[in-house]
N, C-alpha and C positions, 0 to 999 in steps of 0.2 A: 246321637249324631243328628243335627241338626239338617235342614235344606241347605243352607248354601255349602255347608261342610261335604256333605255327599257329592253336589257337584263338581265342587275344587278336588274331589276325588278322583271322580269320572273323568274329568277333564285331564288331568295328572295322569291317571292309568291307560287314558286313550294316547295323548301326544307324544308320554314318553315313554312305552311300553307295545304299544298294541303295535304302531304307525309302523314304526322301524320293522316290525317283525310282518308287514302286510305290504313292503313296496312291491312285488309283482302285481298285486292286483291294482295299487293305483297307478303304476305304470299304464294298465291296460286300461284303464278309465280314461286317463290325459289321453291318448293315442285314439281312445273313440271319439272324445271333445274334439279335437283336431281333427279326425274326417270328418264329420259332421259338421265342423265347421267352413270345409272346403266344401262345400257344395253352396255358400251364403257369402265367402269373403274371397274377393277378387283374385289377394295375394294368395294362398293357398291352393285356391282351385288351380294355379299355374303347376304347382308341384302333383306327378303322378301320385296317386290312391296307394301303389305298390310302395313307393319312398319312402311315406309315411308308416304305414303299416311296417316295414319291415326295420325300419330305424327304432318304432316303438316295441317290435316283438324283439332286438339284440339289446333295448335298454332296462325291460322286463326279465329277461335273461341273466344280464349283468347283475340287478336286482336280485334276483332268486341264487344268487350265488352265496352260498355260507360262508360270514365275515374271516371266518377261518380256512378258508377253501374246500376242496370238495374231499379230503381226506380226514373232515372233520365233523362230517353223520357223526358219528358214535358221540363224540362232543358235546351234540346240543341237549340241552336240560331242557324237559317238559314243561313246558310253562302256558298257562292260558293266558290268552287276549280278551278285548271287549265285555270282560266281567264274567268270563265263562262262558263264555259262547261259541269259541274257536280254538284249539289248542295247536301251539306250535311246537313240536319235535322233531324228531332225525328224521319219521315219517313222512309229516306235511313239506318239510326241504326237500326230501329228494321227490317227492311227483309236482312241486312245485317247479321244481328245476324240469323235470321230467314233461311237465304241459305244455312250458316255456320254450324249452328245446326243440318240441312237437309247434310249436306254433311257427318258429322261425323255419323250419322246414316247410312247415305248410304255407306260407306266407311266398314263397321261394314256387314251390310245386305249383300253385296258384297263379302265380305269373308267367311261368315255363308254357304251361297249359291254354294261357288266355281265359281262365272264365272269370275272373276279375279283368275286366276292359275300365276303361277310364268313367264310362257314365254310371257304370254298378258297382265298379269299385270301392266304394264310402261304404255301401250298402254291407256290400259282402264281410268286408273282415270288420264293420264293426258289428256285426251277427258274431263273424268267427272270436273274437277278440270280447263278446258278452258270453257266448258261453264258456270261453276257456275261465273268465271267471266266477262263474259259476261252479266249473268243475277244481279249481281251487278252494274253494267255502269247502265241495263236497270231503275234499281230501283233507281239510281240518276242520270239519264239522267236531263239535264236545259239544252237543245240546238240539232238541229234535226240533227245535224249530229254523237252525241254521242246516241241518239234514232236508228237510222239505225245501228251507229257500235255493239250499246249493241245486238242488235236483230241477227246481222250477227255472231254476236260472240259465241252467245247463241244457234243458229242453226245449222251451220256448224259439229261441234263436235256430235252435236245430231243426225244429217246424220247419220257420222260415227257408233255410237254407235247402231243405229238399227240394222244395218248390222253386229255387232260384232259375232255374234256367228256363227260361220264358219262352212259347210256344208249344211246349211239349205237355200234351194230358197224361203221359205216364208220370212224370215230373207232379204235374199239378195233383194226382192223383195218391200219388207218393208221401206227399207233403199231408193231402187229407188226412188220410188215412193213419199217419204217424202221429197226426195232430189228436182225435179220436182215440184212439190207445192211449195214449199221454194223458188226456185228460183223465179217461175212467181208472187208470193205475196210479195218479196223482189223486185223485180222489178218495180212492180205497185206502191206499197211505194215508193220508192228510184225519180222516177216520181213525186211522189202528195206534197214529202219535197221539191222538186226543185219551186215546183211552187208555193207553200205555200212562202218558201225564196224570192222569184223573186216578188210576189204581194207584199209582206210587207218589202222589202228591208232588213229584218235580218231571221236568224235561231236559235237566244236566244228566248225564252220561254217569259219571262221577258219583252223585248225589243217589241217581237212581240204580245205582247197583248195590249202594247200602240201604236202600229199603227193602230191594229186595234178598239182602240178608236180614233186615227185619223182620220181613212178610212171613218167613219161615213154612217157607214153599214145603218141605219133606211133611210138616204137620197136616197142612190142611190140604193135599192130596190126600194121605190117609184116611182124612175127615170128609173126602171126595166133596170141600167144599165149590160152589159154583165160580166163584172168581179166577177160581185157577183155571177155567175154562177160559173167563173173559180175556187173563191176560194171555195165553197161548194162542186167541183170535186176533188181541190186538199184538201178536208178536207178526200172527201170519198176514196179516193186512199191509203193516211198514213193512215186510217182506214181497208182497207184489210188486210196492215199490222199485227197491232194488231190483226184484225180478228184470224187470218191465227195463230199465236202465244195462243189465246184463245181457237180454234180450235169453234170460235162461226161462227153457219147456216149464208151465205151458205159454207163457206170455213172451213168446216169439214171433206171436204170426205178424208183426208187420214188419221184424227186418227183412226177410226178402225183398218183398215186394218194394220197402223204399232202396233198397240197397240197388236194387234192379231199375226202379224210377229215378230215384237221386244222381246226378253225378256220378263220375268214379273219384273224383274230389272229395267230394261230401262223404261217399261209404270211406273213406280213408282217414278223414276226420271222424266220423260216430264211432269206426270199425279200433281206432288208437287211443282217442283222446277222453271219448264218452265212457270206453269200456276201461280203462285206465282209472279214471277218475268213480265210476261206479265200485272197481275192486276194492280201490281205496277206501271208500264209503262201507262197505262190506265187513272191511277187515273192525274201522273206526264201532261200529256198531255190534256186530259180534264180540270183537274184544272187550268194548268197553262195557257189555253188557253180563260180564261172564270172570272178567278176570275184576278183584279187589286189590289196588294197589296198597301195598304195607303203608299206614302210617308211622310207625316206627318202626326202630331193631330191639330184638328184645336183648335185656340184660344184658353180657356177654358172651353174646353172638356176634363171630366172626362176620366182617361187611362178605356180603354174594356177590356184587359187582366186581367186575374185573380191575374197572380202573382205578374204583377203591381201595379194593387189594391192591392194587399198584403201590397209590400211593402213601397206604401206610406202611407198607413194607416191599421198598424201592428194592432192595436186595432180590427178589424172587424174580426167576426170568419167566416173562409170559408163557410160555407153554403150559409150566406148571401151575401157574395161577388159571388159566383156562381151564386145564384138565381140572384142577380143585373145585370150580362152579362149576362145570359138568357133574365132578361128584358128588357133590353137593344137592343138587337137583333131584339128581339118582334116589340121594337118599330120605328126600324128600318124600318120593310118588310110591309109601309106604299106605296101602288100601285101605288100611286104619285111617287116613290120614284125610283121603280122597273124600269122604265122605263128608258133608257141606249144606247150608241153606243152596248154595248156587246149583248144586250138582244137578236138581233138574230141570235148571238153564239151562247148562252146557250139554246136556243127554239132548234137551229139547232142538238146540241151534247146531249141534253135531246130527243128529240125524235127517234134518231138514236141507241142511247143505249139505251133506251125505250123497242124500237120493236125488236132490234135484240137480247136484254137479252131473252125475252119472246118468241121469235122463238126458240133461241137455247135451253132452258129452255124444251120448250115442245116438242122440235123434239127428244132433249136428251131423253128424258122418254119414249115416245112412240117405239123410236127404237129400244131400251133396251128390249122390252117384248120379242120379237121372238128370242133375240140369244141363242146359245145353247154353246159356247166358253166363258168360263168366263173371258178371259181378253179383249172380244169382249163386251161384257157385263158393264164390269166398264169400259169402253173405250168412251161407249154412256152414260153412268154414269157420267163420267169427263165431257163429253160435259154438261148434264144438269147443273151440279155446276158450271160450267164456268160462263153458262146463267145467275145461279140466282146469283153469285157473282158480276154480271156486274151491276146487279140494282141500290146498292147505290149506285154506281160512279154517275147514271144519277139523284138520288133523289140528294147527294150534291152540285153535276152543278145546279140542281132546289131550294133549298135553300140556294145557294150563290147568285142568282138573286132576292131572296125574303131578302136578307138582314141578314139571320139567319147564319152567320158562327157557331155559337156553335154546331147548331144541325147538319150542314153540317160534320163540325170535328167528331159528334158520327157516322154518316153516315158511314163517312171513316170508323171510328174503329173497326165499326159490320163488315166489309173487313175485315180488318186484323186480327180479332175473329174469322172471317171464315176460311181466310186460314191458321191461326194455329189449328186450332181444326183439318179443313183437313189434314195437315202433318200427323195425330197420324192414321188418319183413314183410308186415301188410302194408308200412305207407309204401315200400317199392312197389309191390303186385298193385296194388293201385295207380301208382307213379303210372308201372307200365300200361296199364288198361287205359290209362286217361288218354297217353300218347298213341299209342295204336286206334285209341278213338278216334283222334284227330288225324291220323294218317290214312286208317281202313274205312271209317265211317261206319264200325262193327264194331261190337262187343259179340257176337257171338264166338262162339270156342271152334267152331269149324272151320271159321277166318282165318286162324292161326297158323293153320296146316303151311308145312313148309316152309316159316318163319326162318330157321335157322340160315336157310339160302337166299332170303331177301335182307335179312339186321340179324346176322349173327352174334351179335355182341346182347342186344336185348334179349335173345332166344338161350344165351347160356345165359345170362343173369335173372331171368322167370326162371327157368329151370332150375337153378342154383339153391332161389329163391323157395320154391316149391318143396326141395327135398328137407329144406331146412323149417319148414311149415309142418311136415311129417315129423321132424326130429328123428332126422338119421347123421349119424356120427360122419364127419368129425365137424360138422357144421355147428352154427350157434345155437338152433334150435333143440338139438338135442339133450344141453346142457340141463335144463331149465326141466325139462318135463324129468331127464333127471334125480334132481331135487325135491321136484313134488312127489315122485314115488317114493323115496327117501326118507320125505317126512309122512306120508301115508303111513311105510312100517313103522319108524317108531311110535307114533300113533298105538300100535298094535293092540286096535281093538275090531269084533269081528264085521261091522260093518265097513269100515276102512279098511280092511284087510280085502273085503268084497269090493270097494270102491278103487285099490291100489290094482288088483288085477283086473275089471273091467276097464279102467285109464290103460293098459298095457295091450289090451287089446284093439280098445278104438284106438290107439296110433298105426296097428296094424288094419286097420280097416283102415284108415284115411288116406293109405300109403297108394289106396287103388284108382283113388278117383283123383289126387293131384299129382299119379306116374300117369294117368290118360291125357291130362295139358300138356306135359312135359313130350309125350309120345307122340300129339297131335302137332306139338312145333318141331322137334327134331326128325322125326322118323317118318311122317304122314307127308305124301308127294301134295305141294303145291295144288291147289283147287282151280279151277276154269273158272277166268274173270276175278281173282282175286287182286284186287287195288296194290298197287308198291307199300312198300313202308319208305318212308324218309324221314329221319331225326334229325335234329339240328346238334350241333355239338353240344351245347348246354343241356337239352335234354340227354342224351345219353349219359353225359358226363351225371347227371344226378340220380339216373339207376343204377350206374357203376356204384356212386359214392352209395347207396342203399344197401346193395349186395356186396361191396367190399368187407363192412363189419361183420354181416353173416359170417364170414369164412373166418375172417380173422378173428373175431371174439370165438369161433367154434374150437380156433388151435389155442388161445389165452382167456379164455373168460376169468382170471381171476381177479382182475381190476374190477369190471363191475360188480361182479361177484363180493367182492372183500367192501364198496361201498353198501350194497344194497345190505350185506351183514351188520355193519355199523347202523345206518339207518331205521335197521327194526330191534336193534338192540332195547334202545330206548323206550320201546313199547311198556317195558314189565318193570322197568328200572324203580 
């Protein structure tokens, strides 16, 4: 293949393959072009910051819509972009839609709030609107050098934005300090892909999972050769990474502190969209690190796919074809079977997310008790959900060793269950803490006291909120943790078994310190010299709409539920 043949390749694989499958992100490119350019072109600067921004976060939206509509995750075939560097599936579509969605809210909450005003406004959402794409690349990263730039892309702006609100040294201090961690956990990473590449001679996902069934990891363990050292350092370096993006123990110490300097804007965006898009990144990298997609079917082997069986044999009604790939899996995770070049990956990346889900899990809860700053508070909050969100990534990596991809794919899905249900529930509690910002000129949680007799309506909707943060039935929250215990047991190995019942109990610790909020609005008398609250209509109306789905997805979660399934289907396909 000649030069200009290559190009006319590239060219052809870029315009008519990659583009089409990338419009949310150039959505969000035109839309920064256009504020940017209102602060230099007469015509434009006429139009509000807020117009623009939110006409481009409903046309990114539009965009991120599957050309088949949203009942059509399971549909989309795995395909890579840009020569390998991006992969699009059921995955990438739904947090694509899922950022999207996160952004036109935020976009909305932003304006509600006032801290995009007309002269900062360009500033602000095209920060907000550079890392959403960022955290897009993260969510279809296939290759470690589009993993570091999603993560740098995703970060950088997020600096910025702690720091946004001008005059305040918590603010400024906030912003340092998040900046500082970022670098040296961007660093560490940037390190452990170099050498991850340089062991396995590639930085494709894909590519480097069949070396390391080349590498023949079971031999040279036994041969206790040193490489195997190097690559479990440079597993655990690109691990700080994601840590550090998780904000999971020990590379937590700067969420507080910016969650508490930052905004309650800001911790509502890092606390949704950042941990959102890092899960993603998590899942992209574990799996792709662990599981060997079939290149073929053997011989006269019946297809595993469901929709395959479909359609070679229309006659069979779904249940039965379901149950069949369930049995099928079954009869797969034969221990004879398990046994693998990969198996001490997956031993390796199951017990690393294991212990660190269950640290961070229960450092979250326990730190939580003592603060008295309530965005100090959901900040050690965030950290616990981080924790217990990371579990199924490691019970999937553990039942893709066992052979069960089905139940691996529900694993993922109770993820993606979680973190949609999270969107309605941290960006509310944020929602509300921005607004009583603005009314009490307090964040602290003693302010609160007697809320329900000055805004009852916000004081049942925190509340509402709160109990559903805990996951007590029959709210949304409870669905989703659920599921991860779910996939824990069949998991059923003994670390996960330890990790399925300490997740059981920090929901019972967590239940102490956000019935103390709840306690302190409903039932604690009114404090001396506590400021009124006064909402405007639009602002309440947009904690209702936060806490309305809590309740109602808590009585019907199978809509999301049945997308977020289809969506990880495609994972193992």
């Amino acid at each position: 293949m000649n030069l200009h043949t290559l190009i006319d390749s590239l060219i052809s694989d870029t315009l008519q393959k990659s583009l089409p499958l990338f419009g949310p992100e150039l959505v969000l490119c035109a839309t920064i072009v256009v504020l940017l350019l209102a602060r230099v072109l007469p015509l434009l600067d006429r139009i509000p910051p807020v117009v623009i921004a939110f006409v481009g976060a409903v046309a990114a939206l539009i965009a991120a819509v599957p050309q088949e509509g949203l009942a059509s995750f399971g549909g989309i075939q795995s395909q890579e972009i840009f020569t390998g560097m991006l992969v699009y599936d059921g995955l990438t579509a739904y947090f694509k839609l899922f950022l999207m969605a996160f952004a036109v809210l935020f976009v909305i909450l932003s304006h509600l709030t006032g801290i995009a005003d007309r002269d900062d406004g360009q500033d602000y959402f095209s920060l907000v609107f550079g890392a959403t794409i960022g955290m897009c690349i993260m969510v279809s990263s296939n290759h470690l050098l589009t993993m570091f730039l999603g993560v740098e892309m995703a970060s950088v702006p997020s600096y910025v934005l702690a720091g946004i609100v001008k005059g305040r040294r918590r603010s400024s201090e906030a912003a340092l300090k998040y900046a500082v961690y970022g670098a040296g956990a961007a660093g560490v990473m940037l390190y452990g892909t170099s050498l991850l590449a340089g062991l396995l001679g590639s930085a494709h996902f894909p590519t480097m999972v069949g070396r390391l069934v080349e590498f023949d990891l079971p031999t040279r363990i036994a041969d206790r050769e040193l490489t195997v050292m190097v690559l479990a350092l440079a597993g655990l370096m690109v691990g700080v990474g994601l840590a550090f993006k998780l904000s999971a123990v020990p590379f937590h110490f700067w969420c507080p502190d910016v969650f508490e300097g930052a905004s309650a804007e800001v911790g509502g965006f890092l606390s949704v969209a950042s941990k959102a898009a890092a899960l993603a990144l998590l899942v992209r990298v574990a799996i792709g690190m662990t599981y060997e997609h079939p290149t073929s079917d053997k011989l006269g082997s019946p297809p595993r796919d469901v929709a395959a069986i479909q359609q070679s044999h229309p006659e069979l009604p779904v249940q039965f074809v379901a149950q069949q790939r369930s049995t099928d899996d079954e009869s797969t995770s034969d221990p004879a079977a398990e046994e693998g070049p990969l198996d001490p990956v997956r031993s390796f990346v199951v017990t690393l997310i294991g212990i660190v889900s269950i640290v961070t899990c229960t450092f979250g809860n326990l730190a939580a008790y003592g603060q008295r700053n309530i965005k100090r508070m959901l900040a050690y909050s965030t950290i616990a959900h981080a924790g217990f969100m990371m579990m199924p990534v490691a019970a999937a990596v553990a039942l893709v060793g066992m052979g069960k991809t089905a139940a691996a794919s529900e694993a993922i899905a109770a993820l993606m269950l979680y973190a949609t249900i999270y969107l309605f529930m941290n960006l509310g509690a944020f929602a509300i803490i921005a607004f009583m910002r603005n009314s009490m000129q307090s964040e602290e949680i003693k302010d609160y006291s007697g809320l329900i007799g000055r805004s009852p309506l916000i004081a049942v909707a925190f509340t509402v909120i709160l109990f559903s943060l805990v996951g007590l039935p029959p709210l949304a929250g409870f669905w989703p943790k659920l599921r991860v215990l779910q996939a824990l047991f069949e998991a059923n190995s003994p670390l996960l078994m330890f990790v399925m019942v300490a997740a059981a109990a920090n929901t019972a610790l967590s239940l102490v310190y956000y019935l103390r909020v709840a306690k302190t609005m409903c039932i604690d008398r009114e404090a001396d010299g506590t400021r009124p609250v006064a909402l405007g209509f639009l602002q309440t109306a947009f904690v209702l709409a936060m806490a309305l789905p809590v309740v109602l997805y808590g009585l019907d979660p199978e809509r999301i539920a049945r997308w977020t399934q289809q969506a990880a289907s495609g994972l193992f396909q």
